[in-house]
TIVO-2410 file (N, C-alpha, C; in nm, 3 decimals):
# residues 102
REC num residu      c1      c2      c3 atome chaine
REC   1      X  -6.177   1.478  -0.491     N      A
REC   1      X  -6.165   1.370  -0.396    CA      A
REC   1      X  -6.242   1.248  -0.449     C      A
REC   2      X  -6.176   1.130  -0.447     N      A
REC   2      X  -6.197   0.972  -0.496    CA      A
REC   2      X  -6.365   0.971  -0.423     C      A
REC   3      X  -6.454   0.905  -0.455     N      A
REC   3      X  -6.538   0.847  -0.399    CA      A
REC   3      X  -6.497   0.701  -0.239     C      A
REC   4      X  -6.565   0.649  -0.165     N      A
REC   4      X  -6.485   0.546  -0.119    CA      A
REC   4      X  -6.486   0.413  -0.200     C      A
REC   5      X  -6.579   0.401  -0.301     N      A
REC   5      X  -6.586   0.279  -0.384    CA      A
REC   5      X  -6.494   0.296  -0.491     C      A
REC   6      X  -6.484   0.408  -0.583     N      A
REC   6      X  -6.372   0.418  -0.643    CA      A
REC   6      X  -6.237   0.424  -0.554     C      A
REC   7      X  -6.205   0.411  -0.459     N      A
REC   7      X  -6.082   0.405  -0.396    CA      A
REC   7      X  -6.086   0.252  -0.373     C      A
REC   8      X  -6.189   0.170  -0.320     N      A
REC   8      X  -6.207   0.040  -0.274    CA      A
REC   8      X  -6.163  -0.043  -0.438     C      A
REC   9      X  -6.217   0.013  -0.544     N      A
REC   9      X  -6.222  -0.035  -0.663    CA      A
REC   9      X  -6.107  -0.081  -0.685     C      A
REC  10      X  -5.989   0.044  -0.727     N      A
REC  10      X  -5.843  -0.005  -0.718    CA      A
REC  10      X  -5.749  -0.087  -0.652     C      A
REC  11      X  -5.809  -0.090  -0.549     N      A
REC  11      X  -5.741  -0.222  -0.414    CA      A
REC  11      X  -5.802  -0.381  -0.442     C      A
REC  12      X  -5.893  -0.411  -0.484     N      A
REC  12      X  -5.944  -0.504  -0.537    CA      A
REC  12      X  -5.927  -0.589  -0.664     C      A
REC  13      X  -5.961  -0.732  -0.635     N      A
REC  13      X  -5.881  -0.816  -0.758    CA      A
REC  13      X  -6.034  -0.852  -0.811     C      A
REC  14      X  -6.140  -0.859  -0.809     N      A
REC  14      X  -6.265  -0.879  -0.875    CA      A
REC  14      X  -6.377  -0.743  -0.824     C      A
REC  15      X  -6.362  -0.625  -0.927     N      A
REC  15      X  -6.435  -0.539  -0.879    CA      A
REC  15      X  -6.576  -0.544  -0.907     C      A
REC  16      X  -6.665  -0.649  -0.975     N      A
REC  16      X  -6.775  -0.634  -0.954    CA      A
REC  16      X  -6.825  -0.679  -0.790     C      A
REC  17      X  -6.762  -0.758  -0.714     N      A
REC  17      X  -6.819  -0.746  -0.597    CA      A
REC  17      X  -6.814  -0.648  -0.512     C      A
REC  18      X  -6.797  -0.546  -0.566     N      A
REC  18      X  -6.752  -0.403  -0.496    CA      A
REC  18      X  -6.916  -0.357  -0.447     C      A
REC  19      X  -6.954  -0.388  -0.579     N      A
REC  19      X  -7.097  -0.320  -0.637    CA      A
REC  19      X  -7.195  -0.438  -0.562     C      A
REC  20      X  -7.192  -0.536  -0.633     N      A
REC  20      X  -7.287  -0.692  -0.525    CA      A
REC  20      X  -7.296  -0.653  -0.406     C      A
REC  21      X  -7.209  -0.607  -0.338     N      A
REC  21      X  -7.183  -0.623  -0.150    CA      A
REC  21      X  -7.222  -0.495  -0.120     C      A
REC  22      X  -7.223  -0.344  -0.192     N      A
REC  22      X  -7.261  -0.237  -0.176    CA      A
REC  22      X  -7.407  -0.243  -0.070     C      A
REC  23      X  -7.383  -0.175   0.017     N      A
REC  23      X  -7.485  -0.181   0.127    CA      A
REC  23      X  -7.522  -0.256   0.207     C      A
REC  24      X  -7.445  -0.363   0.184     N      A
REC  24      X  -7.504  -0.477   0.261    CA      A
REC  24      X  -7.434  -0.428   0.441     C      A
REC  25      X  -7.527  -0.525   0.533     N      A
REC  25      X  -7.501  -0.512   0.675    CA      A
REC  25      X  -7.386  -0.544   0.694     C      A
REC  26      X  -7.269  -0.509   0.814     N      A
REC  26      X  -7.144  -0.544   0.811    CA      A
REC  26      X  -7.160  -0.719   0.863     C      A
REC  27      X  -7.257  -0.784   0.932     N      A
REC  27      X  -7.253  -0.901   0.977    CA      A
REC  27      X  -7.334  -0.982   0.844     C      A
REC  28      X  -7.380  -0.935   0.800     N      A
REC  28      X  -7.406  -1.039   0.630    CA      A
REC  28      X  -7.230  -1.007   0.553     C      A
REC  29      X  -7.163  -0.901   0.530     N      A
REC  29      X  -7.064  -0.949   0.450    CA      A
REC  29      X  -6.947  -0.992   0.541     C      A
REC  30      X  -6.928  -1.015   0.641     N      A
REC  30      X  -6.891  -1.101   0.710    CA      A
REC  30      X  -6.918  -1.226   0.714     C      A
REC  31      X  -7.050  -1.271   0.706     N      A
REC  31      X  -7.105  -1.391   0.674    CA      A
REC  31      X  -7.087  -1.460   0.555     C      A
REC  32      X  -7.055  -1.388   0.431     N      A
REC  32      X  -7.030  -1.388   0.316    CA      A
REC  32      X  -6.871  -1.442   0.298     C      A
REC  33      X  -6.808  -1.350   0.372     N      A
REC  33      X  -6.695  -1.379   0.394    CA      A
REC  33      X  -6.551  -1.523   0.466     C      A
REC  34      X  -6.653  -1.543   0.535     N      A
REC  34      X  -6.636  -1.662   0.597    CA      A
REC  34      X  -6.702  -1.766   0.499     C      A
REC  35      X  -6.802  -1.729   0.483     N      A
REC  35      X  -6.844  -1.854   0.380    CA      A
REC  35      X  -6.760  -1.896   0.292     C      A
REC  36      X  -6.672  -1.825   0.192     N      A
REC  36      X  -6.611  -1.797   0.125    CA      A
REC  36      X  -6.450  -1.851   0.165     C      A
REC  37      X  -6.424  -1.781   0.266     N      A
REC  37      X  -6.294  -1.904   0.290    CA      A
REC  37      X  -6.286  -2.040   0.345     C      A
REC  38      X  -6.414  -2.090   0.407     N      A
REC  38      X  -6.419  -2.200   0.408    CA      A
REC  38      X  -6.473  -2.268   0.266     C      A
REC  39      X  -6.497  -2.207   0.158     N      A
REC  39      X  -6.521  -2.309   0.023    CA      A
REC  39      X  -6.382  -2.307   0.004     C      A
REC  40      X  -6.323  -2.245   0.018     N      A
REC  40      X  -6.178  -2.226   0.002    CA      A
REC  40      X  -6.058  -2.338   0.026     C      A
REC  41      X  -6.128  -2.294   0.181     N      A
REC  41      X  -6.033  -2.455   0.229    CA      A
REC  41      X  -6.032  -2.613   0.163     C      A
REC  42      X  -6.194  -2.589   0.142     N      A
REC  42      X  -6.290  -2.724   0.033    CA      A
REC  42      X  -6.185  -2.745  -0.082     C      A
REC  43      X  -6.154  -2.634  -0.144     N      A
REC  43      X  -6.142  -2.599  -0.260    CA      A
REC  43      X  -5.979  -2.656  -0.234     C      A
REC  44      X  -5.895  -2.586  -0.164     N      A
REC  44      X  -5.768  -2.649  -0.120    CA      A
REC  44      X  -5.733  -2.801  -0.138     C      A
REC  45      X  -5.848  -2.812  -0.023     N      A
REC  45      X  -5.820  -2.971   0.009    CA      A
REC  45      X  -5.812  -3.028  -0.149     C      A
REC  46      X  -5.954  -3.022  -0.203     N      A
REC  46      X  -5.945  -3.128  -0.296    CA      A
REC  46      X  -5.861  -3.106  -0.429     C      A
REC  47      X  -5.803  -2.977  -0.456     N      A
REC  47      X  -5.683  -2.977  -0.544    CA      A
REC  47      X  -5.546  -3.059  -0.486     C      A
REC  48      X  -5.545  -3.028  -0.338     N      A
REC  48      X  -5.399  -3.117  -0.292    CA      A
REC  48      X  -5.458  -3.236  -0.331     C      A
REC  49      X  -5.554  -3.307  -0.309     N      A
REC  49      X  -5.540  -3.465  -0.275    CA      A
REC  49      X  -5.573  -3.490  -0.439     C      A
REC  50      X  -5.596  -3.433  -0.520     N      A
REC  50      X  -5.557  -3.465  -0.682    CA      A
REC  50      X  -5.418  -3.455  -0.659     C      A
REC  51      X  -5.375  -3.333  -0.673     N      A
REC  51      X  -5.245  -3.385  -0.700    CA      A
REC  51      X  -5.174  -3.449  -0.648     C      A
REC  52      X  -5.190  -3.504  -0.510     N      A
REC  52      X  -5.098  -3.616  -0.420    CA      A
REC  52      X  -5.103  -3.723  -0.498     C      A
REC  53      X  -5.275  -3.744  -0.570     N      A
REC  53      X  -5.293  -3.879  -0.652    CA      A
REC  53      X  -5.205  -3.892  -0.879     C      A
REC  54      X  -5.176  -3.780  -0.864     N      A
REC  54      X  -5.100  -3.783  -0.966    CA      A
REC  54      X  -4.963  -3.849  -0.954     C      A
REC  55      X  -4.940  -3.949  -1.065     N      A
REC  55      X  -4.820  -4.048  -1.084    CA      A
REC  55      X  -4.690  -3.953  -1.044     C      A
REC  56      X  -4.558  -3.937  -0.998     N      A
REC  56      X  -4.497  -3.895  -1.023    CA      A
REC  56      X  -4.433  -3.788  -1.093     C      A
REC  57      X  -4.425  -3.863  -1.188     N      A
REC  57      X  -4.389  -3.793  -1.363    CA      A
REC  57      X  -4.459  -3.656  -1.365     C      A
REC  58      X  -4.606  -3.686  -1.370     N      A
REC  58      X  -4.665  -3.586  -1.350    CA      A
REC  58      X  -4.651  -3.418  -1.244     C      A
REC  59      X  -4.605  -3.490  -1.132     N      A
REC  59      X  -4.582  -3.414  -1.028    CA      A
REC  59      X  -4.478  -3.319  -1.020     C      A
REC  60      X  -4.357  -3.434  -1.097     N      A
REC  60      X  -4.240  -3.320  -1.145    CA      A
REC  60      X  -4.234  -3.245  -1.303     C      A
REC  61      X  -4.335  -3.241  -1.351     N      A
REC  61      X  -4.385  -3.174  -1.494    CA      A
REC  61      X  -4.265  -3.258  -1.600     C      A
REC  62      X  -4.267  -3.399  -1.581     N      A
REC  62      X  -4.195  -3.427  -1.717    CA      A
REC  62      X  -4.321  -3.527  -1.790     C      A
REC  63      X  -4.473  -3.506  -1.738     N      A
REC  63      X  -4.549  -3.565  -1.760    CA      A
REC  63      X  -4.676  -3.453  -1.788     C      A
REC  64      X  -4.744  -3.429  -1.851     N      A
REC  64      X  -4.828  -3.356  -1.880    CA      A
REC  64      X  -4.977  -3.402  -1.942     C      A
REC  65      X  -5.077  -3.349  -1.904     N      A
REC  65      X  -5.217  -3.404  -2.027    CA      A
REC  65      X  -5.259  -3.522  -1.920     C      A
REC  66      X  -5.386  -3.557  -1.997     N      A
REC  66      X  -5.426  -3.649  -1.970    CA      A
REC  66      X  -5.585  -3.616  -1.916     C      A
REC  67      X  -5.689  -3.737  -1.864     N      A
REC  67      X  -5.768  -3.659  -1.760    CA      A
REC  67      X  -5.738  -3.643  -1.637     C      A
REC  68      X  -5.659  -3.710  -1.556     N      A
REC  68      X  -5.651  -3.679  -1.423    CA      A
REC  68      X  -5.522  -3.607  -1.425     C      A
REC  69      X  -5.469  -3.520  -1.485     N      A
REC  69      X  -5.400  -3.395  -1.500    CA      A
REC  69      X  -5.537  -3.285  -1.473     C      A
REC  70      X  -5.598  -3.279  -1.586     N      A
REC  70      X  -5.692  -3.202  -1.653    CA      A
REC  70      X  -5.772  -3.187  -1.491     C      A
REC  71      X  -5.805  -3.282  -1.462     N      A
REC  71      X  -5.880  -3.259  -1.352    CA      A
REC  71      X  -5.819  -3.229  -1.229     C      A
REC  72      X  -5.685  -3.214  -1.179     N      A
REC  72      X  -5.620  -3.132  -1.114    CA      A
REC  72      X  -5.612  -2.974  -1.155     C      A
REC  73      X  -5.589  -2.986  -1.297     N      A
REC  73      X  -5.576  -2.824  -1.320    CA      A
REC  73      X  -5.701  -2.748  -1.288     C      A
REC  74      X  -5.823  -2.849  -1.308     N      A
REC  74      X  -5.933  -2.753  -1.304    CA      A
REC  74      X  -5.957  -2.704  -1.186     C      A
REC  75      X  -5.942  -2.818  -1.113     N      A
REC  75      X  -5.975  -2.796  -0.893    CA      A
REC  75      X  -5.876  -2.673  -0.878     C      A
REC  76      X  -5.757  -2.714  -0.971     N      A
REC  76      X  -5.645  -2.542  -0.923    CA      A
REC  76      X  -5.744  -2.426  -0.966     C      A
REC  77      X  -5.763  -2.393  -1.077     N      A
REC  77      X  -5.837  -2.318  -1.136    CA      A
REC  77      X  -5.944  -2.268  -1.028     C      A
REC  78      X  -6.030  -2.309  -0.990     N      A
REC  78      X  -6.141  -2.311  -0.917    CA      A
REC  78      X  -6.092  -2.245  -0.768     C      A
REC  79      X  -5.964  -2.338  -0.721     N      A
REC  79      X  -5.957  -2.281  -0.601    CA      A
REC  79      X  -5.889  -2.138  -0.621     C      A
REC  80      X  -5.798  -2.089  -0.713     N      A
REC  80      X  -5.731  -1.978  -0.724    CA      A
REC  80      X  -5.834  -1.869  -0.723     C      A
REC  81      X  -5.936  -1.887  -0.824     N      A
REC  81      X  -6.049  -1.835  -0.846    CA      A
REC  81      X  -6.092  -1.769  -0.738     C      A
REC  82      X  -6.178  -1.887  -0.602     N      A
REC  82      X  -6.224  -1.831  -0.513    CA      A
REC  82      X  -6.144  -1.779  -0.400     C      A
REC  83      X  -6.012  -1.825  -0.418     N      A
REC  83      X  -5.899  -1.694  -0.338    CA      A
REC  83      X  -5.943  -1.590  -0.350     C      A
REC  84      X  -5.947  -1.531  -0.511     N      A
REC  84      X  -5.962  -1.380  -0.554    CA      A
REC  84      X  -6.032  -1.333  -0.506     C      A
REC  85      X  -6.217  -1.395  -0.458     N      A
REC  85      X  -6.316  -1.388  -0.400    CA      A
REC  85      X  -6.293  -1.326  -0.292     C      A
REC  86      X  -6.222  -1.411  -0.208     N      A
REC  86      X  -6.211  -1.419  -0.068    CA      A
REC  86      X  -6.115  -1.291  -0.027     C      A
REC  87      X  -6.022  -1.308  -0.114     N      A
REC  87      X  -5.893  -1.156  -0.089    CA      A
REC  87      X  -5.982  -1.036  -0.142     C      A
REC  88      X  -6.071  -1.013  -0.219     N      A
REC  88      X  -6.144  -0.898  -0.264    CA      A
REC  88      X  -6.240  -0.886  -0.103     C      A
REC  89      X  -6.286  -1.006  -0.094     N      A
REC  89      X  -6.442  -0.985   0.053    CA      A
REC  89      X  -6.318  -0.920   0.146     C      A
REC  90      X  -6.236  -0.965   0.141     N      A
REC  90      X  -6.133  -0.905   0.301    CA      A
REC  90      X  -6.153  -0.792   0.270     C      A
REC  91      X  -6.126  -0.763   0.148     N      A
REC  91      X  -6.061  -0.576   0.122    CA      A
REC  91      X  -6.194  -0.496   0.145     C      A
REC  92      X  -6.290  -0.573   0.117     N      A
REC  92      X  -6.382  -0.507   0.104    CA      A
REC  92      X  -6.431  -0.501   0.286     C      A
REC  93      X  -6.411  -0.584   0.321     N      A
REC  93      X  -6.489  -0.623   0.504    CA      A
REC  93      X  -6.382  -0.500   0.528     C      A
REC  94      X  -6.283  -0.563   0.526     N      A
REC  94      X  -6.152  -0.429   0.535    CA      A
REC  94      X  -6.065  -0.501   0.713     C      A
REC  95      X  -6.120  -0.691   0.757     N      A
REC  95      X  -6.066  -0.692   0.852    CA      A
REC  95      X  -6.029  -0.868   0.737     C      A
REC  96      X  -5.963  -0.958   0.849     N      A
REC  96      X  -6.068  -1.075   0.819    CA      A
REC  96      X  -6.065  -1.157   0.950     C      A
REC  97      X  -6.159  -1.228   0.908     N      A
REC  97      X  -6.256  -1.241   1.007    CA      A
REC  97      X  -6.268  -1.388   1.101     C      A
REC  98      X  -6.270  -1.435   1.175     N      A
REC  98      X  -6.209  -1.552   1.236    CA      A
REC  98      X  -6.327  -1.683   1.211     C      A
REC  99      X  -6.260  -1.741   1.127     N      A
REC  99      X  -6.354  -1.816   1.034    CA      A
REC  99      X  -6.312  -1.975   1.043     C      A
REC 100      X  -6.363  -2.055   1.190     N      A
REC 100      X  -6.283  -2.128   1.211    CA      A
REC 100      X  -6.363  -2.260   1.133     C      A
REC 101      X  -6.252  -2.361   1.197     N      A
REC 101      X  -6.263  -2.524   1.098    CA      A
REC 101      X  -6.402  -2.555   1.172     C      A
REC 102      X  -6.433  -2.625   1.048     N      A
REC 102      X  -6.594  -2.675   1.040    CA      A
REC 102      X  -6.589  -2.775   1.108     C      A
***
């Protein structure tokens, strides 16, 4: 029989927070959790409003490079990132959690 962390392990898209969050109180990784999708939203916002501010061209990919490309891709980067975060804390909370606008 699986352990429950090796079972939690496989359901998860960043398994070192399996191990980080191990023991913690259910109202700290809850707290954690929420924290986490509201950087999220942060994280949202300011990739849309790069790319709203990208020329056209850009928008429909017959335009590529540049810095304010570069600096859209990265805000994507960043926010996809802390998705993973946030979809691993769910799996791990195992609910999610009502994490309203600031």
């Amino acid at each position: 029989m699986e352990s429950e962390d090796a079972t939690l392990t496989k359901k998860v898209e960043l398994r070192p927070l399996v191990g980080l969050t191990r023991g913690l109180h259910p109202a700290d990784l809850e707290k954690l959790t929420i924290d986490a999708i509201r950087a999220h939203r942060r994280l949202v916002e300011k990739a849309d409003e790069l790319f709203q501010a990208l020329p056209e061209s850009y928008k429909s990919g017959k335009e590529v490079g540049g810095p304010q490309h570069l600096c859209y891709i990265e805000a994507s980067i960043e926010m996809h990132a802390q998705m993973s975060a946030v979809s691993t804390l769910i799996s791990i909370l195992g609910y999610i959690p009502n994490a309203s606008v600031n």
